[in-house]
mmCIF file as gemmi writes it, N, C-alpha and C atoms, coordinates in Angstrom:
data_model
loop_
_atom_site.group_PDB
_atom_site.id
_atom_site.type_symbol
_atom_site.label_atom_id
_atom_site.label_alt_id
_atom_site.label_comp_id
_atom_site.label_asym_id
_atom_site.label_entity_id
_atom_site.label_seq_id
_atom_site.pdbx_PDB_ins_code
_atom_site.Cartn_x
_atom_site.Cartn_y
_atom_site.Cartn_z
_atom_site.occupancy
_atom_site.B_iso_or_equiv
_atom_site.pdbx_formal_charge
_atom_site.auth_seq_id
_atom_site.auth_asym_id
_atom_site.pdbx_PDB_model_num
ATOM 1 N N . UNK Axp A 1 ? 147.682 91.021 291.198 1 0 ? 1 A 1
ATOM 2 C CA . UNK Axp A 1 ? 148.745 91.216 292.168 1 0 ? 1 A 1
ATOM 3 C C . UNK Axp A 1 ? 148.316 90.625 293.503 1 0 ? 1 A 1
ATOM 4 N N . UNK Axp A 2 ? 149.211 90.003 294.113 1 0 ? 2 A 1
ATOM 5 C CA . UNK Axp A 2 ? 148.831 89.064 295.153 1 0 ? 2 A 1
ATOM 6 C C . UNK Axp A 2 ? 148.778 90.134 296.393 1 0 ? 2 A 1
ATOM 7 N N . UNK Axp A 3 ? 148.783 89.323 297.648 1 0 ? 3 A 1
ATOM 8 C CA . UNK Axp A 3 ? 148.893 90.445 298.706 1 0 ? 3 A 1
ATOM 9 C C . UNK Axp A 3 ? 150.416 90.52 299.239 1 0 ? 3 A 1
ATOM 10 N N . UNK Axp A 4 ? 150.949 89.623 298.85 1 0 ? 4 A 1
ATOM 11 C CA . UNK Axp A 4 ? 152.375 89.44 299.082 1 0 ? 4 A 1
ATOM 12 C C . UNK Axp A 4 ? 153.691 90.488 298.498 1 0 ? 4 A 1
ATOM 13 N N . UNK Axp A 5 ? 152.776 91.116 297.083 1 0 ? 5 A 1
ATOM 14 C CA . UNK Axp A 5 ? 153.693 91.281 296.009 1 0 ? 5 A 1
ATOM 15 C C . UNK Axp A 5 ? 153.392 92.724 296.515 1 0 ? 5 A 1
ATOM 16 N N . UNK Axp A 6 ? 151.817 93.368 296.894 1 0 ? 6 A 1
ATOM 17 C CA . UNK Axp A 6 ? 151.713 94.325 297.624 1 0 ? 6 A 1
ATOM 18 C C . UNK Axp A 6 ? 152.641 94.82 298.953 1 0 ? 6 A 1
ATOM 19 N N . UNK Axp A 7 ? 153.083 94.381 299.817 1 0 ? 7 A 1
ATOM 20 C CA . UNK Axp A 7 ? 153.72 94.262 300.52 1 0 ? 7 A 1
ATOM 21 C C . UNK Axp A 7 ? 155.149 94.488 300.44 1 0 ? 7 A 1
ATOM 22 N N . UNK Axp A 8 ? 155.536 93.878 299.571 1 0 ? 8 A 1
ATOM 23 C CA . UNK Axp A 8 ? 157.41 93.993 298.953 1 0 ? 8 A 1
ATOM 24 C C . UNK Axp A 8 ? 157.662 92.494 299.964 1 0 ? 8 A 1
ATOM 25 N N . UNK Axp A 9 ? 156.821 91.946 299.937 1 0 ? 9 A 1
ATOM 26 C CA . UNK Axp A 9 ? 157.108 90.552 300.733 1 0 ? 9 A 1
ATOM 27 C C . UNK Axp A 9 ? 157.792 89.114 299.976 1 0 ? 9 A 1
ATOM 28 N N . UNK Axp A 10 ? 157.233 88.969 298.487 1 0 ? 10 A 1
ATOM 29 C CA . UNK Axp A 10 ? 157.084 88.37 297.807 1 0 ? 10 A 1
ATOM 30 C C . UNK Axp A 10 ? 157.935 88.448 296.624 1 0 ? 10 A 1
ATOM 31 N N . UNK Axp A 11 ? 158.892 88.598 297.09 1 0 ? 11 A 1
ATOM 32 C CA . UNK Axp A 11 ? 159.935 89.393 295.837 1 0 ? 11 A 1
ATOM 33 C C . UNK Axp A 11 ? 161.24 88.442 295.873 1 0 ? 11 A 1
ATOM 34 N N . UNK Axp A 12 ? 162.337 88.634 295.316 1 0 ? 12 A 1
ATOM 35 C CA . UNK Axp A 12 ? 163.518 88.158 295.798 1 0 ? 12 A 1
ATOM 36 C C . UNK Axp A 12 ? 164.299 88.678 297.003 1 0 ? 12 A 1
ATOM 37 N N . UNK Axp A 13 ? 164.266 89.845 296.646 1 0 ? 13 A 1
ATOM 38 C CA . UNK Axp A 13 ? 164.89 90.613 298.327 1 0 ? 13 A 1
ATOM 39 C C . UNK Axp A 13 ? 163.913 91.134 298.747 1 0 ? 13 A 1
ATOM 40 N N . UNK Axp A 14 ? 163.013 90.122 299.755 1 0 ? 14 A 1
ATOM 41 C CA . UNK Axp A 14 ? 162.247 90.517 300.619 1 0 ? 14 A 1
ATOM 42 C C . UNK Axp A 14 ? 162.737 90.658 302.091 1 0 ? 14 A 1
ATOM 43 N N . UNK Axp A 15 ? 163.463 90.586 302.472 1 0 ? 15 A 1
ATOM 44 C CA . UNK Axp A 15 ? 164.131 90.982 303.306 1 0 ? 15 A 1
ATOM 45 C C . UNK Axp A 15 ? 164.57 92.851 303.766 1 0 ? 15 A 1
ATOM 46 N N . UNK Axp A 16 ? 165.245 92.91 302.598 1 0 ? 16 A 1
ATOM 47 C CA . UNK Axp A 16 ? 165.791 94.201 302.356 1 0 ? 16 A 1
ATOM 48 C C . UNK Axp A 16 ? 164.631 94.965 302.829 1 0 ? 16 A 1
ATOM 49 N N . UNK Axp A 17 ? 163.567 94.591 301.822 1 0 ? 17 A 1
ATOM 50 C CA . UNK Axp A 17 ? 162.402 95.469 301.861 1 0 ? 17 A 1
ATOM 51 C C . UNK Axp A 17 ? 161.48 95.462 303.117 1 0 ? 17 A 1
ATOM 52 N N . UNK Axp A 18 ? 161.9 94.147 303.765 1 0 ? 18 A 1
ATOM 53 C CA . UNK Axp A 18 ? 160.811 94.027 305.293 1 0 ? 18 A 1
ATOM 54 C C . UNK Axp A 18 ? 161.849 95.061 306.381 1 0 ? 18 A 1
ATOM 55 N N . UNK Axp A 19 ? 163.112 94.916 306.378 1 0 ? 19 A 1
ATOM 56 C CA . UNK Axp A 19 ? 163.311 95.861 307.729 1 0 ? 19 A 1
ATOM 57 C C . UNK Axp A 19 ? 164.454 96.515 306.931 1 0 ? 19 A 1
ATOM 58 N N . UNK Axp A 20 ? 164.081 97.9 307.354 1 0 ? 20 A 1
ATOM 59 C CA . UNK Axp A 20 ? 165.079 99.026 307.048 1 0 ? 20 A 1
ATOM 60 C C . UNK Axp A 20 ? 165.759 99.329 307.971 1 0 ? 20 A 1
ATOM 61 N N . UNK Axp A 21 ? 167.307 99.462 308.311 1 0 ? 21 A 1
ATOM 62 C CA . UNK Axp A 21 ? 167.917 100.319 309.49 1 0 ? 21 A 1
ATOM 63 C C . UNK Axp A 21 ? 167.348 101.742 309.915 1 0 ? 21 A 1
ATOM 64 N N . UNK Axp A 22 ? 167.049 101.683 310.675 1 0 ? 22 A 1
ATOM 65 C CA . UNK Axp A 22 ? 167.052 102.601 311.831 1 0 ? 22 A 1
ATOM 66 C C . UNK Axp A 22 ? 167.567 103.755 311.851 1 0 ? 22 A 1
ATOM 67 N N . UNK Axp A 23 ? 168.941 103.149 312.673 1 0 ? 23 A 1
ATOM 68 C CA . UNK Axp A 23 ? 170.267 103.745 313.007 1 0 ? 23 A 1
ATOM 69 C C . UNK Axp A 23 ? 170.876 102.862 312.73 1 0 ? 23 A 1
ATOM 70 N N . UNK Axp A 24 ? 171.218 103.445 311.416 1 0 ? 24 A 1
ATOM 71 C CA . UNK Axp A 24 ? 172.81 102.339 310.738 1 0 ? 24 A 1
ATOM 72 C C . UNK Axp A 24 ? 173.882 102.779 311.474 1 0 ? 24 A 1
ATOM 73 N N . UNK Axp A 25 ? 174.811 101.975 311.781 1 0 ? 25 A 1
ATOM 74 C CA . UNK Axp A 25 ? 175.759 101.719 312.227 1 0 ? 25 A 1
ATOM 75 C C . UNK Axp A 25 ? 175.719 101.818 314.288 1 0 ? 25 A 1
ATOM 76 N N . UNK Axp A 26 ? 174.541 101.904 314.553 1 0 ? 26 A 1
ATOM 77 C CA . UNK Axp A 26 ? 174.334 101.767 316.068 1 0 ? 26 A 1
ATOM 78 C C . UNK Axp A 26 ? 174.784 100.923 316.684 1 0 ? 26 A 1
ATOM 79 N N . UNK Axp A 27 ? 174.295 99.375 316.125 1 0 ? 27 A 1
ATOM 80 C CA . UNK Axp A 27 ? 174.69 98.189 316.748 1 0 ? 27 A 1
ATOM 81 C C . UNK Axp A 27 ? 176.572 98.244 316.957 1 0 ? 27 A 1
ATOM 82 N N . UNK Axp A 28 ? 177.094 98.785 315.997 1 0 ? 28 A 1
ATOM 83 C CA . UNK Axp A 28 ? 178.671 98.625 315.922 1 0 ? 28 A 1
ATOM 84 C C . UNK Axp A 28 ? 179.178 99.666 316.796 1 0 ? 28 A 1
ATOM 85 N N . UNK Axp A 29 ? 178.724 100.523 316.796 1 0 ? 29 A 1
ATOM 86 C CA . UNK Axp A 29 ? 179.414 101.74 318.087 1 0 ? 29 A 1
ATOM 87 C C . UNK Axp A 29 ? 178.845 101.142 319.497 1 0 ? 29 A 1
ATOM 88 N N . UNK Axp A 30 ? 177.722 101.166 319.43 1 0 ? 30 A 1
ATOM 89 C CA . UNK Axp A 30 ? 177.336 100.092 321.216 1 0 ? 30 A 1
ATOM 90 C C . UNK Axp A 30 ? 178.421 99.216 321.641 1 0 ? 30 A 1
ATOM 91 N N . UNK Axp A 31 ? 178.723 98.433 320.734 1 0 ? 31 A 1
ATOM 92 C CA . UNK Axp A 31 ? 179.617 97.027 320.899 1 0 ? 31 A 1
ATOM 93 C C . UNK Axp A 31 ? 181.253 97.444 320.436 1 0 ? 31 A 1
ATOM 94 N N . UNK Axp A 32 ? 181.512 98.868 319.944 1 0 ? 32 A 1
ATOM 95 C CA . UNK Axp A 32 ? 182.854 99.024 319.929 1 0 ? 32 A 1
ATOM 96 C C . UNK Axp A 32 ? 183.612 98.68 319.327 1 0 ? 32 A 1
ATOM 97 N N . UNK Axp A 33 ? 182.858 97.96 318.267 1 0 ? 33 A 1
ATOM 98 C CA . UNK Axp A 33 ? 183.818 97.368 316.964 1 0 ? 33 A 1
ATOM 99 C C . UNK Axp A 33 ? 183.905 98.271 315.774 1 0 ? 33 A 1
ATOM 100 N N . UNK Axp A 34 ? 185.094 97.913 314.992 1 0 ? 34 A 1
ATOM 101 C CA . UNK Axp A 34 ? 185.652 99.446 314.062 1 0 ? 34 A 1
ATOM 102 C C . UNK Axp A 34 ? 184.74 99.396 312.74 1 0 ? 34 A 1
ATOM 103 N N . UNK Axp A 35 ? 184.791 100.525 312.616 1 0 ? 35 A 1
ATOM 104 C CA . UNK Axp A 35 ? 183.773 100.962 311.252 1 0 ? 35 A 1
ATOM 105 C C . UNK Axp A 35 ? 185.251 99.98 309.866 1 0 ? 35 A 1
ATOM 106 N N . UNK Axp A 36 ? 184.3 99.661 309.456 1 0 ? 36 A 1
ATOM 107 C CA . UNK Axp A 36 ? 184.389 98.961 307.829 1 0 ? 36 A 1
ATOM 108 C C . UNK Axp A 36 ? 184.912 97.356 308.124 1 0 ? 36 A 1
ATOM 109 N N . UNK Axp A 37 ? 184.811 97.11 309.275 1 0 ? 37 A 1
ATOM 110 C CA . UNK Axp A 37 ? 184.795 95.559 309.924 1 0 ? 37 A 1
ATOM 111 C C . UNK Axp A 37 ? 183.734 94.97 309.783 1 0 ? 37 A 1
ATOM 112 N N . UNK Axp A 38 ? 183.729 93.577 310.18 1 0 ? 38 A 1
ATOM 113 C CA . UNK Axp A 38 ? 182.315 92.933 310.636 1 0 ? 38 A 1
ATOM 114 C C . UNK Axp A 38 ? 182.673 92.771 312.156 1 0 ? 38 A 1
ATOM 115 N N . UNK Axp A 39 ? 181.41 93.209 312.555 1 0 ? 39 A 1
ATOM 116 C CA . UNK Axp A 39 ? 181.456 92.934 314.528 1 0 ? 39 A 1
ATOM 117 C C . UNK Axp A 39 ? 181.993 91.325 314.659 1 0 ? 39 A 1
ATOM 118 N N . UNK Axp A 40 ? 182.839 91.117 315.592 1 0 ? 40 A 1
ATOM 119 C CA . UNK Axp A 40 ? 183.337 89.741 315.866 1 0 ? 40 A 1
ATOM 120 C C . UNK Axp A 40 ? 181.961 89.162 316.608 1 0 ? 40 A 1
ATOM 121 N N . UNK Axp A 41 ? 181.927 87.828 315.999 1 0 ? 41 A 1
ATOM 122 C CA . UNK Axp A 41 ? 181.142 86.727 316.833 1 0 ? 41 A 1
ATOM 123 C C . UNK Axp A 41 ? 180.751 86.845 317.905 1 0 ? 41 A 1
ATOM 124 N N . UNK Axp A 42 ? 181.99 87.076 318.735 1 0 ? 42 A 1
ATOM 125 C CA . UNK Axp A 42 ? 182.23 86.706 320.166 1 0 ? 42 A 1
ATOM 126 C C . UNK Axp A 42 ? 181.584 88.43 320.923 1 0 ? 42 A 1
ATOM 127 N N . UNK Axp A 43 ? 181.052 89.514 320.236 1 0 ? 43 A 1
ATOM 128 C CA . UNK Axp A 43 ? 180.698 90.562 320.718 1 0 ? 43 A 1
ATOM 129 C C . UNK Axp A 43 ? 179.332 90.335 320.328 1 0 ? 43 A 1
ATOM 130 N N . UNK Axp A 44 ? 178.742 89.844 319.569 1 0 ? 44 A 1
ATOM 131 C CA . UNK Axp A 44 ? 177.679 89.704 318.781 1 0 ? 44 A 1
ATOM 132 C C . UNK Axp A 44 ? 177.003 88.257 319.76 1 0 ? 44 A 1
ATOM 133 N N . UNK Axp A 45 ? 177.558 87.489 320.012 1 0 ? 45 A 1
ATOM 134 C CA . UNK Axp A 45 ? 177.368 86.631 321.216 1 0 ? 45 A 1
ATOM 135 C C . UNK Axp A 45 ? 176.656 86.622 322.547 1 0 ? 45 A 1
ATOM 136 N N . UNK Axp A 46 ? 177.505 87.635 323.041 1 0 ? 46 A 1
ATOM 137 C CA . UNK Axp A 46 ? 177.839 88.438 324.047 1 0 ? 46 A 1
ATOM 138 C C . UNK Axp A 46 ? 176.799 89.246 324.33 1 0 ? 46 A 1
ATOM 139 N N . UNK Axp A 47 ? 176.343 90.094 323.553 1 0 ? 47 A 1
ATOM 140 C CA . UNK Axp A 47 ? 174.998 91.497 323.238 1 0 ? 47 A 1
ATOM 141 C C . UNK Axp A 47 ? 173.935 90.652 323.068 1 0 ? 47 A 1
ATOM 142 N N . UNK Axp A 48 ? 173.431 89.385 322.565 1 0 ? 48 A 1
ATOM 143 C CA . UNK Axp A 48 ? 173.273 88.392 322.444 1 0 ? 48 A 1
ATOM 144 C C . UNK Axp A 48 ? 172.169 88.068 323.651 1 0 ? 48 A 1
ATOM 145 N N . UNK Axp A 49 ? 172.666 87.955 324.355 1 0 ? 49 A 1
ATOM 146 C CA . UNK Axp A 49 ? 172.547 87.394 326.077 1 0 ? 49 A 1
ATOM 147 C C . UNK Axp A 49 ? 173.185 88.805 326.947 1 0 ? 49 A 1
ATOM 148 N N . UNK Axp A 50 ? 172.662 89.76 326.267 1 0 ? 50 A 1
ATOM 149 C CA . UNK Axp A 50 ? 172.609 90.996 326.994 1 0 ? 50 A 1
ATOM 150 C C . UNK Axp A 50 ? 170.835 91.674 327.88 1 0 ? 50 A 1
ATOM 151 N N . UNK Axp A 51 ? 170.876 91.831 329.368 1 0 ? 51 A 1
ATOM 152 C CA . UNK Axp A 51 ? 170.455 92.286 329.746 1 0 ? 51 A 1
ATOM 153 C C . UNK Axp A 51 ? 169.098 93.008 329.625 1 0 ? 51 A 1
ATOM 154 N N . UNK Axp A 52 ? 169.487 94.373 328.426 1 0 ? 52 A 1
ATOM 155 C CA . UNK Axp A 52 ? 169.463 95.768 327.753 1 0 ? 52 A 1
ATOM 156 C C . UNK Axp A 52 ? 168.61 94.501 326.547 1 0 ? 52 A 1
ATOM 157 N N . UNK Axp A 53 ? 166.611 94.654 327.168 1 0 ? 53 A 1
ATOM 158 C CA . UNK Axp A 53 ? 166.175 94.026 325.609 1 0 ? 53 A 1
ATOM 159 C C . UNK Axp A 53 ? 166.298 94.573 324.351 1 0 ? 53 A 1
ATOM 160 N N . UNK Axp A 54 ? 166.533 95.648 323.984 1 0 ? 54 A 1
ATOM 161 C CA . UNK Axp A 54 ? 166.534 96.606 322.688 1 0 ? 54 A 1
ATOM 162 C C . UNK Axp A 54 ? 168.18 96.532 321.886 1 0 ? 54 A 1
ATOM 163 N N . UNK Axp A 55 ? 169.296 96.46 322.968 1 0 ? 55 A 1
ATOM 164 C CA . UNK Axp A 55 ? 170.809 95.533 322.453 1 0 ? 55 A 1
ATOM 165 C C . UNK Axp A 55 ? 170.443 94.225 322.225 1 0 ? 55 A 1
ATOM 166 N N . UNK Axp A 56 ? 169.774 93.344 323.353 1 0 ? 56 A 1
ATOM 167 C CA . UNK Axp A 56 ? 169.591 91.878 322.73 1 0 ? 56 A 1
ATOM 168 C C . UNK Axp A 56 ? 169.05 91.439 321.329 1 0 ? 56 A 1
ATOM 169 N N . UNK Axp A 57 ? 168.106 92.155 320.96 1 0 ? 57 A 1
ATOM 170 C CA . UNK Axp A 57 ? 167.388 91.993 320.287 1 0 ? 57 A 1
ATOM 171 C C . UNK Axp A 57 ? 168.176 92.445 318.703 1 0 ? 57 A 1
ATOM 172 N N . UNK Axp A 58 ? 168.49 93.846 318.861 1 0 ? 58 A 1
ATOM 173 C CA . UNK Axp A 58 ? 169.222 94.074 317.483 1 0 ? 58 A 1
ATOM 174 C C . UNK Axp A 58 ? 170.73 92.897 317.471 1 0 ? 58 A 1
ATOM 175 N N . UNK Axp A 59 ? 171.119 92.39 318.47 1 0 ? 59 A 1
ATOM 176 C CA . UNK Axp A 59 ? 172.223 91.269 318.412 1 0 ? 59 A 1
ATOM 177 C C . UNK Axp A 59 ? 171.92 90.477 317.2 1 0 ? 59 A 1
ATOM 178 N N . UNK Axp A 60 ? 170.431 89.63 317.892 1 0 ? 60 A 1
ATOM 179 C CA . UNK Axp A 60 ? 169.796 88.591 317.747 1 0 ? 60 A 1
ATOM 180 C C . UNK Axp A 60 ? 169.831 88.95 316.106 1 0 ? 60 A 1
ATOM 181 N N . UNK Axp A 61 ? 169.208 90.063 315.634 1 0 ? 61 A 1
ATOM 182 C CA . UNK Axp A 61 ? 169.346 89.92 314.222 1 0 ? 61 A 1
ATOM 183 C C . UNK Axp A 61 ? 169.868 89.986 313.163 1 0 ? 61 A 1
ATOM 184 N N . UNK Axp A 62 ? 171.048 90.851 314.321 1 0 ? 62 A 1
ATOM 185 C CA . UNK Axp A 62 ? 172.982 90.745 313.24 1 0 ? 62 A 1
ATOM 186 C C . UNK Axp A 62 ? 173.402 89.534 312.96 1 0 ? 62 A 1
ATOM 187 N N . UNK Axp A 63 ? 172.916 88.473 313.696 1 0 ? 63 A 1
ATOM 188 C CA . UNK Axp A 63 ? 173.026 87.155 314.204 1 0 ? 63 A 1
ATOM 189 C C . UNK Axp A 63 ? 172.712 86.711 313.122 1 0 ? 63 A 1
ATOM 190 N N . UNK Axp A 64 ? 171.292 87.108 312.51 1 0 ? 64 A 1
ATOM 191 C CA . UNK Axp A 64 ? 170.524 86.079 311.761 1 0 ? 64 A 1
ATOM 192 C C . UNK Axp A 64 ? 170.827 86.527 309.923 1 0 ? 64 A 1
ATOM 193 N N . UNK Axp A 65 ? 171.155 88.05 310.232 1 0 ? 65 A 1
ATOM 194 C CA . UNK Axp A 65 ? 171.421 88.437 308.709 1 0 ? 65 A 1
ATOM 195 C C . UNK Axp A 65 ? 172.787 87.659 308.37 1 0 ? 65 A 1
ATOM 196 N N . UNK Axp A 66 ? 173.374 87.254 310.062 1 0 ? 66 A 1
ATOM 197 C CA . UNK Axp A 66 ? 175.103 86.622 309.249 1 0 ? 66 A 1
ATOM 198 C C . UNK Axp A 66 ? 174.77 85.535 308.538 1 0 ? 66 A 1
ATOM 199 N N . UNK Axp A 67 ? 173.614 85.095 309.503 1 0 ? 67 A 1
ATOM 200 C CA . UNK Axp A 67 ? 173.75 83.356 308.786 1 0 ? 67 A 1
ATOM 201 C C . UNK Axp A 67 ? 172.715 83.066 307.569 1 0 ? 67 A 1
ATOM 202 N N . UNK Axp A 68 ? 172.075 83.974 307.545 1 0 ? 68 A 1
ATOM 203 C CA . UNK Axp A 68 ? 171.497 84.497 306.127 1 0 ? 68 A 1
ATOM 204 C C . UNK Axp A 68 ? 171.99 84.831 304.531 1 0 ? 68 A 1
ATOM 205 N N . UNK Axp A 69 ? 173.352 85.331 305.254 1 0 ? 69 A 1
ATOM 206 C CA . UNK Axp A 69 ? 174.184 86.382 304.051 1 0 ? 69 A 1
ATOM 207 C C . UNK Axp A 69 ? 175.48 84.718 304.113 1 0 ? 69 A 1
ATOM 208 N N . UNK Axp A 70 ? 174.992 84.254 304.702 1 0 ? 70 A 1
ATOM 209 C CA . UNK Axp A 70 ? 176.659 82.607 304.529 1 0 ? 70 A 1
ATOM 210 C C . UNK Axp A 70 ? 175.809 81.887 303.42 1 0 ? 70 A 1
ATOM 211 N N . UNK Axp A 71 ? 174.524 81.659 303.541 1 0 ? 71 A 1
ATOM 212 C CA . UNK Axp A 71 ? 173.682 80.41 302.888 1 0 ? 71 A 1
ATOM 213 C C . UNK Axp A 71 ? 173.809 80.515 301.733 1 0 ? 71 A 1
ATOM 214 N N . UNK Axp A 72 ? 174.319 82.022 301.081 1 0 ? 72 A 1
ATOM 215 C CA . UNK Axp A 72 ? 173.912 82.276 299.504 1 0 ? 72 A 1
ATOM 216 C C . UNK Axp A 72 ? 175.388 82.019 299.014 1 0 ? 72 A 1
């Protein structure tokens, strides 16, 4: 077993397994968008180039799971 496979790194959904939510559904009540939506772009943008590093940052990676979850 590699050190990778130790990890849950090395898998197919390694992702899943590298970051767990937190506080699910936080990012969407901060930003005010409705439960069983996807946050619009343009709020996700926005939080993005927010101020508040701990909003920027969870933006940044709603950001990256979108364009993550388009590729497949």
């Amino acid at each position: 077993m590699s050190m990778e496979d130790e990890h849950g790194v090395g898998g197919k959904k390694w992702m899943q397994k590298a970051v767990k939510p937190a506080n699910k559904g936080k990012l969407r009540a901060k930003l005010g968008a409705k439960p069983g939506k996807p946050i619009p772009e343009k709020k996700l943008e926005k939080a993005a180039h927010s101020k508040n590093p701990k909003l920027k940052k969870e933006a940044v990676l709603a950001e990256t799971f979108r364009k993550e979850h388009k590729k497949k």
